[in-house]
Short mmCIF file of the C-alpha atoms (twelve columns), coordinates in Angstrom:
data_MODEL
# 
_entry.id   MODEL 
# 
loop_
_atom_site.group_PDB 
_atom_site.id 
_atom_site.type_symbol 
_atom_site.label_atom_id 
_atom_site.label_alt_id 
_atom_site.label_comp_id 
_atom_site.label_asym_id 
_atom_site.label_seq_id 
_atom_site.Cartn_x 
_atom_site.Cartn_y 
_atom_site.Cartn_z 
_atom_site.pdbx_PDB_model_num 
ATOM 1   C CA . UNK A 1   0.000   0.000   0.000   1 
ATOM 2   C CA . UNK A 2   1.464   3.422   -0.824  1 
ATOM 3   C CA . UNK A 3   1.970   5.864   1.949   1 
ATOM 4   C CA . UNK A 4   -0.365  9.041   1.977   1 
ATOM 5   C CA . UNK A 5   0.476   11.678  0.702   1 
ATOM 6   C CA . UNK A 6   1.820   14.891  2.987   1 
ATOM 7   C CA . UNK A 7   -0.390  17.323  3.243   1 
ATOM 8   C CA . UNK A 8   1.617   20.327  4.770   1 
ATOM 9   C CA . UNK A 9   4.058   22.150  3.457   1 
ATOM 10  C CA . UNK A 10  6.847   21.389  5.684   1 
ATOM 11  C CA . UNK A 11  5.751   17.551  5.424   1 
ATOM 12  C CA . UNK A 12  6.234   18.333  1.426   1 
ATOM 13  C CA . UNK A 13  9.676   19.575  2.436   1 
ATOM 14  C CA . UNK A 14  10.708  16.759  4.233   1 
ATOM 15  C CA . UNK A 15  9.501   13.757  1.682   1 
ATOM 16  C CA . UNK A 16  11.339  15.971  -1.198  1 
ATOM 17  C CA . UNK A 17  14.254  15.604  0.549   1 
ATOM 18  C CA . UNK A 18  13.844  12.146  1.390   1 
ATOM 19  C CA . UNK A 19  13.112  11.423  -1.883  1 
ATOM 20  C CA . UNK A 20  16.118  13.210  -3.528  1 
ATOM 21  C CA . UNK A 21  18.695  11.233  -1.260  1 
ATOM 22  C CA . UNK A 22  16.840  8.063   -1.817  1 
ATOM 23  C CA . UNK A 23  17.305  8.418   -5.507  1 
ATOM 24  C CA . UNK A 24  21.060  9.156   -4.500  1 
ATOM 25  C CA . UNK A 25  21.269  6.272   -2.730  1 
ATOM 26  C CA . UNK A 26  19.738  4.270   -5.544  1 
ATOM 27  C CA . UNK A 27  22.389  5.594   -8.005  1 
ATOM 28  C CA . UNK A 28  25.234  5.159   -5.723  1 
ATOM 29  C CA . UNK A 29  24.092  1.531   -4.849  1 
ATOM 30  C CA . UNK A 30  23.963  0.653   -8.198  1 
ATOM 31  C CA . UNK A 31  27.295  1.514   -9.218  1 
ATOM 32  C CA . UNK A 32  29.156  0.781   -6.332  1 
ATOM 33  C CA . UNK A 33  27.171  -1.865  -4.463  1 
ATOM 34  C CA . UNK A 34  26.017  -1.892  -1.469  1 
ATOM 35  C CA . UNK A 35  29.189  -2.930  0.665   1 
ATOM 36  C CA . UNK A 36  31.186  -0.218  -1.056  1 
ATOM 37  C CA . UNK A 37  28.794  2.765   -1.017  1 
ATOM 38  C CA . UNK A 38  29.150  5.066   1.604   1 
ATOM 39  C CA . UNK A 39  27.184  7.840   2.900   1 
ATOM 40  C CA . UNK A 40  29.481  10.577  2.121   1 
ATOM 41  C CA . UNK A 41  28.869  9.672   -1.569  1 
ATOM 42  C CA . UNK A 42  25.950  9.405   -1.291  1 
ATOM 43  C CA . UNK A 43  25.075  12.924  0.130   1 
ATOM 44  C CA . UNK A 44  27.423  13.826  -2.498  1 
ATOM 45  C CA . UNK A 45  25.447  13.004  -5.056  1 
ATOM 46  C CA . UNK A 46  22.138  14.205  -3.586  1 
ATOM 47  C CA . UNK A 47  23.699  17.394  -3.000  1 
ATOM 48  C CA . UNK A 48  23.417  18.040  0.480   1 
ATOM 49  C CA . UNK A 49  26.075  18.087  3.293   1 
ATOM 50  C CA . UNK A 50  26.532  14.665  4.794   1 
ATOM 51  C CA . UNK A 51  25.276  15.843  8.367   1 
ATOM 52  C CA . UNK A 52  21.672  16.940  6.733   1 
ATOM 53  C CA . UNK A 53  21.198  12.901  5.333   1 
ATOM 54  C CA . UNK A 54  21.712  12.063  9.008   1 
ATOM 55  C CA . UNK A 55  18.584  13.928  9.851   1 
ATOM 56  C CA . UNK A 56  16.607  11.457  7.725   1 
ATOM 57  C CA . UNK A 57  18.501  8.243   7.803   1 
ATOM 58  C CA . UNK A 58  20.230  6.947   10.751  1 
ATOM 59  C CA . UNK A 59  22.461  4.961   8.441   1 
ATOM 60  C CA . UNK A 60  23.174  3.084   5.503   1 
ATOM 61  C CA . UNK A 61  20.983  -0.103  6.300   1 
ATOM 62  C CA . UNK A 62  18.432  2.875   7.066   1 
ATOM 63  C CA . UNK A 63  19.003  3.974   3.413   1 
ATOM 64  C CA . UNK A 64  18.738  0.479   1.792   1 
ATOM 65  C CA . UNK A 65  15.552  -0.102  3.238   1 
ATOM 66  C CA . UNK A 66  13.954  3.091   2.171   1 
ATOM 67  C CA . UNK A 67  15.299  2.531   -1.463  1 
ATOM 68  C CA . UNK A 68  13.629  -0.820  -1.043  1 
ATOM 69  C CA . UNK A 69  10.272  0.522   -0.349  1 
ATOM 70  C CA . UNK A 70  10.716  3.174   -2.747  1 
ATOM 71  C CA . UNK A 71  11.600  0.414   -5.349  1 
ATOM 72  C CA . UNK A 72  8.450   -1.408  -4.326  1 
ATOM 73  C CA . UNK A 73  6.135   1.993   -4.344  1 
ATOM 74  C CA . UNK A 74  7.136   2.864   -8.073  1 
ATOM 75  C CA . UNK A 75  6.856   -0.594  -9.762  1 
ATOM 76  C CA . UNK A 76  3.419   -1.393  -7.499  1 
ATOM 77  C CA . UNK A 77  2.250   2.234   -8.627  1 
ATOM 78  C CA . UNK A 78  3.116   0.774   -11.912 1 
ATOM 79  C CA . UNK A 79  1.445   -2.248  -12.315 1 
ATOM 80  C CA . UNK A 80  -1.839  -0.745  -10.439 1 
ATOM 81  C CA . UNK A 81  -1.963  2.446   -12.711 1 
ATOM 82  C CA . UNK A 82  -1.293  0.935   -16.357 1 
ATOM 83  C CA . UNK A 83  -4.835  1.383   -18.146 1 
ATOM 84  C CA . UNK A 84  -5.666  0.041   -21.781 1 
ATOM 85  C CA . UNK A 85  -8.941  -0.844  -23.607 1 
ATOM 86  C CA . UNK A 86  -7.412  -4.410  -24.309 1 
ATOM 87  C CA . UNK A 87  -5.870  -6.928  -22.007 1 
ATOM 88  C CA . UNK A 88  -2.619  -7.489  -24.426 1 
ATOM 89  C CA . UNK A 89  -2.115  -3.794  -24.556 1 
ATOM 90  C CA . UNK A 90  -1.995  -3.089  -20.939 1 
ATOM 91  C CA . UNK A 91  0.391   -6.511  -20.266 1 
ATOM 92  C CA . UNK A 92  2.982   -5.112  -22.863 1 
ATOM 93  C CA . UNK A 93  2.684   -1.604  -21.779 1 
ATOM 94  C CA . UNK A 94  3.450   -2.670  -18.535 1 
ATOM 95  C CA . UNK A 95  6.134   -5.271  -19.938 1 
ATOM 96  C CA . UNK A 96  7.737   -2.533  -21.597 1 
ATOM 97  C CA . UNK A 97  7.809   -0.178  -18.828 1 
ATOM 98  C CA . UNK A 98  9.752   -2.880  -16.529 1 
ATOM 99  C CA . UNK A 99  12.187  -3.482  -19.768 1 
ATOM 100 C CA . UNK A 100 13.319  0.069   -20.422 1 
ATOM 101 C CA . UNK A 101 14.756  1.203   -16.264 1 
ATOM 102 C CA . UNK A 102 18.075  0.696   -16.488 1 
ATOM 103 C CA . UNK A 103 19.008  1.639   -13.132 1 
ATOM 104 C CA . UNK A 104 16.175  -0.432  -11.895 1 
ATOM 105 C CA . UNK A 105 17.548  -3.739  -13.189 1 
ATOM 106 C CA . UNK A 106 21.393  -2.758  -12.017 1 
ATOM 107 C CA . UNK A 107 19.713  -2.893  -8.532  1 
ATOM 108 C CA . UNK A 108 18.227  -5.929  -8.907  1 
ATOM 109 C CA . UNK A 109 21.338  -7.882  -10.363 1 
ATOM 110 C CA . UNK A 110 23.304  -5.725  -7.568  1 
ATOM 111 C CA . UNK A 111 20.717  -6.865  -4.615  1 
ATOM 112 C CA . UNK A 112 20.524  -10.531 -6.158  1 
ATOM 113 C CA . UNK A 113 23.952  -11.194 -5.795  1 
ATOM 114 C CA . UNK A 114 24.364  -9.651  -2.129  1 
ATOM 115 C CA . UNK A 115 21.303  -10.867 -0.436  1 
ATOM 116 C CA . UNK A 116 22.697  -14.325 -0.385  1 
ATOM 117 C CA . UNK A 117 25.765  -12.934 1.523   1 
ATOM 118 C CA . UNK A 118 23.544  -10.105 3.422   1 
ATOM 119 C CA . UNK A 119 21.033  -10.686 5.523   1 
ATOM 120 C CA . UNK A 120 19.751  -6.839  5.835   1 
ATOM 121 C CA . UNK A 121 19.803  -7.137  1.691   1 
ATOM 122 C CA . UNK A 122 17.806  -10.114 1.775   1 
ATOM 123 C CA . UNK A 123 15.147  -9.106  4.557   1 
ATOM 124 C CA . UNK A 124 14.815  -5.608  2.380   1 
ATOM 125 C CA . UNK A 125 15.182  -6.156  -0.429  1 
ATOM 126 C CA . UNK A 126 13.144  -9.409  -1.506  1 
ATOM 127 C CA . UNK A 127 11.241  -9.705  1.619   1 
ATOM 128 C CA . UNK A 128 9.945   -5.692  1.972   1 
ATOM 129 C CA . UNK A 129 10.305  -5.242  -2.183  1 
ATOM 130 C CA . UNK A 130 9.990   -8.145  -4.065  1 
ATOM 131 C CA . UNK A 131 7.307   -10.171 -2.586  1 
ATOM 132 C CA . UNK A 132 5.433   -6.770  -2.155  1 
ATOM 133 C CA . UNK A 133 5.445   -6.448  -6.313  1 
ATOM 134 C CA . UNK A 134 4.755   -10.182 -6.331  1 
ATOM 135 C CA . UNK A 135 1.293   -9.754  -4.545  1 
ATOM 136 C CA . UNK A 136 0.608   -6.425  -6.430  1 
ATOM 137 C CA . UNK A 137 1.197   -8.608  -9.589  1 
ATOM 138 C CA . UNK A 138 -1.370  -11.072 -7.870  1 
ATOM 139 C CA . UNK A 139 -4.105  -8.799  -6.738  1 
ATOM 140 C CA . UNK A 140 -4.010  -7.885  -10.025 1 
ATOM 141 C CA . UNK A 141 -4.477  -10.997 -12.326 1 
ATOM 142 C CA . UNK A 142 -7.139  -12.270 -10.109 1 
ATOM 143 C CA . UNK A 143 -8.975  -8.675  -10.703 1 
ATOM 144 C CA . UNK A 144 -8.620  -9.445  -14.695 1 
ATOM 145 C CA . UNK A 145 -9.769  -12.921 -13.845 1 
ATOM 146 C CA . UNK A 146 -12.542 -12.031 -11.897 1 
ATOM 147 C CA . UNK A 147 -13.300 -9.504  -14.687 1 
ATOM 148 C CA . UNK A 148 -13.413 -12.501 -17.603 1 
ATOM 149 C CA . UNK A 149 -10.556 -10.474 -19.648 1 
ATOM 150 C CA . UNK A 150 -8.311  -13.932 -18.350 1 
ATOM 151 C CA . UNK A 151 -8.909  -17.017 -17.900 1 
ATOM 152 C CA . UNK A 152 -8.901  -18.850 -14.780 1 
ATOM 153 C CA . UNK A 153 -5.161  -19.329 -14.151 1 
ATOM 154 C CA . UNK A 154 -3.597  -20.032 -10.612 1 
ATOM 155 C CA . UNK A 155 -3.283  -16.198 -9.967  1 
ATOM 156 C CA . UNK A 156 -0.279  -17.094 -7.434  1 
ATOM 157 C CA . UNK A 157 1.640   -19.115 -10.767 1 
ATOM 158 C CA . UNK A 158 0.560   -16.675 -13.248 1 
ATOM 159 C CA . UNK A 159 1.887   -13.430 -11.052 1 
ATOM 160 C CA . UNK A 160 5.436   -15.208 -10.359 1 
ATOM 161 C CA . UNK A 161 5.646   -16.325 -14.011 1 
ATOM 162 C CA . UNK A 162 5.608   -12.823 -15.040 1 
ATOM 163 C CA . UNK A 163 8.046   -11.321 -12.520 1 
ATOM 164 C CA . UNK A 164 10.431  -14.280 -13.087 1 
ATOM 165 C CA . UNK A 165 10.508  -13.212 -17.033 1 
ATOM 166 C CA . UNK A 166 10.902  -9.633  -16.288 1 
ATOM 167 C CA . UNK A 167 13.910  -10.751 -13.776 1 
ATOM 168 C CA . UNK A 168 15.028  -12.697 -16.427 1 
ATOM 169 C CA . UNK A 169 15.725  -10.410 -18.917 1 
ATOM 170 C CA . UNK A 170 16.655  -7.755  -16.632 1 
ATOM 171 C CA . UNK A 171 19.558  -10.832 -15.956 1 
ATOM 172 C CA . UNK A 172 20.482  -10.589 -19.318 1 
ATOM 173 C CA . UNK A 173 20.069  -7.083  -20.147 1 
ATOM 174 C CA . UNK A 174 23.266  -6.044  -16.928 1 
ATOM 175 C CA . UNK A 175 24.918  -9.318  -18.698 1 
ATOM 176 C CA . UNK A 176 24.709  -7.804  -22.091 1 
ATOM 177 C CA . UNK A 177 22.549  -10.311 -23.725 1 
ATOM 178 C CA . UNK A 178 20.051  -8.374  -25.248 1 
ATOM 179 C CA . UNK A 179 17.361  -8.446  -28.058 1 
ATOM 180 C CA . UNK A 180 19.035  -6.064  -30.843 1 
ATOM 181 C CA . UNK A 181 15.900  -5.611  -32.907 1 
ATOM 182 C CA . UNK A 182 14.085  -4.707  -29.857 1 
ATOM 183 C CA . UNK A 183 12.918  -1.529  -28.226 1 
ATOM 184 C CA . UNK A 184 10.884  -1.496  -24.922 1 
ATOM 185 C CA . UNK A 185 7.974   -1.565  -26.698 1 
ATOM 186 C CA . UNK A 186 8.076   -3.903  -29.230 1 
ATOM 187 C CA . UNK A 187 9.589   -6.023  -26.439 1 
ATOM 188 C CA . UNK A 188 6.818   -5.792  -24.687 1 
ATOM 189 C CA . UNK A 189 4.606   -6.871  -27.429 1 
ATOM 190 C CA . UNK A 190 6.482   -9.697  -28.052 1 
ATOM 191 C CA . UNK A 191 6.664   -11.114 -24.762 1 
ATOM 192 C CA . UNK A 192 3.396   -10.739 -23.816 1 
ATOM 193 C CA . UNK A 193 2.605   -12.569 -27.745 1 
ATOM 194 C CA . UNK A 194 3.918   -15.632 -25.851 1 
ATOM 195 C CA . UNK A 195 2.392   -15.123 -23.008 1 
ATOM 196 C CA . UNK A 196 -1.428  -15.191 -24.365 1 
ATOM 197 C CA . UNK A 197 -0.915  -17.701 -27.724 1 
ATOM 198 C CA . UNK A 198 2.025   -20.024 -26.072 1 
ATOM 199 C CA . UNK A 199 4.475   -21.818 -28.564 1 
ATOM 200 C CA . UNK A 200 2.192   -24.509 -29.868 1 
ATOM 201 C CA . UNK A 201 1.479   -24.076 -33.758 1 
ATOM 202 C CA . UNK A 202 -2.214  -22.832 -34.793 1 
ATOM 203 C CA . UNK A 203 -3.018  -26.237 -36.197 1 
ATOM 204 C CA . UNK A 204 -1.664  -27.962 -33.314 1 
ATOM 205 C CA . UNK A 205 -3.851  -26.074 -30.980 1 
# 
């Protein structure tokens, strides 16, 4: 569930700036790593004198876990705001929107890899972010079942299916596999192509 929204203007203040080193953190964690960030570049690259990011964030594990719920508010904001007329159009819209963050998927490779050596990592980062886009992802097929536009899947199986191929190419995206003809969109379209015909030949079906 996203967090309401402040409502005065020093409450304003204070998310703006929480937001802006968050986003400094995100950058910095995703080029150095976790391990190797530090706070001073961190409130470097925010912009703001290393003493002011203390009087948000305690410390760096503070920091990790707001960029995890941060992480989690944008892509669940996402997947609950993407509107089309059709079914396909709002899966590869929303396909495509996961395919074209590039910071977003240097995260994910970067908190992969340390959450097995981590435990903060792993608690915040696929425990508070993850999962939390896993049930969005949920919530959300069974609505479109529930609403005839799919059929009646295992919401639970359908939901992971489609995070794991967005991980997946996000994998080989930082690994430099990619899809040359491909932009986000037409990505998008093709993935989700698969998705709703499958593999099987026409005559076969």
């Amino acid at each position: 569930m996203l967090e309401a929204q402040p409502v005065t203007r020093r409450d304003r203040r204070i998310a703006a700036r929480k937001a802006q080193i968050l986003d400094a953190a995100a950058t910095v964690f995703s080029q150095r790593g976790y391990e190797n960030a530090t706070t001073r570049e961190i409130a470097e690259t925010a912009d703001v004198a290393e003493g002011t990011l203390y009087n948000y964030f305690q410390n760096k594990r503070e920091l990790l876990i707001g960029v995890a719920r941060a992480y989690a508010d944008e892509v669940s904001a996402d997947i609950q705001s993407v509107q089309a007329e059709q079914f396909e159009d709002m899966l590869a819209q929303l396909m495509a929107n996961r395919f074209r963050r590039g910071r977003e998927r240097r995260l994910f490779m970067l908190f992969l890899a340390e959450a097995r050596h981590n435990a903060d990592v792993h608690r915040y980062y696929v425990e508070e972010a993850l999962y939390r886009i896993m049930d969005v992802t949920e919530q959300r097929v069974t609505a479109l079942i529930e609403a005839g536009k799919m059929r009646p899947v295992d919401p639970l199986v359908a939901s992971r299916t489609m995070s794991a191929t967005i991980m997946g190419f996000a994998a080989m995206f930082e690994l430099g596999i990619t899809v040359p003809y491909s932009s986000p969109e037409r990505l998008g379209t093709e993935v989700t192509d698969i998705f709703l015909n499958g593999l099987r030949a026409e005559e076969d079906k």
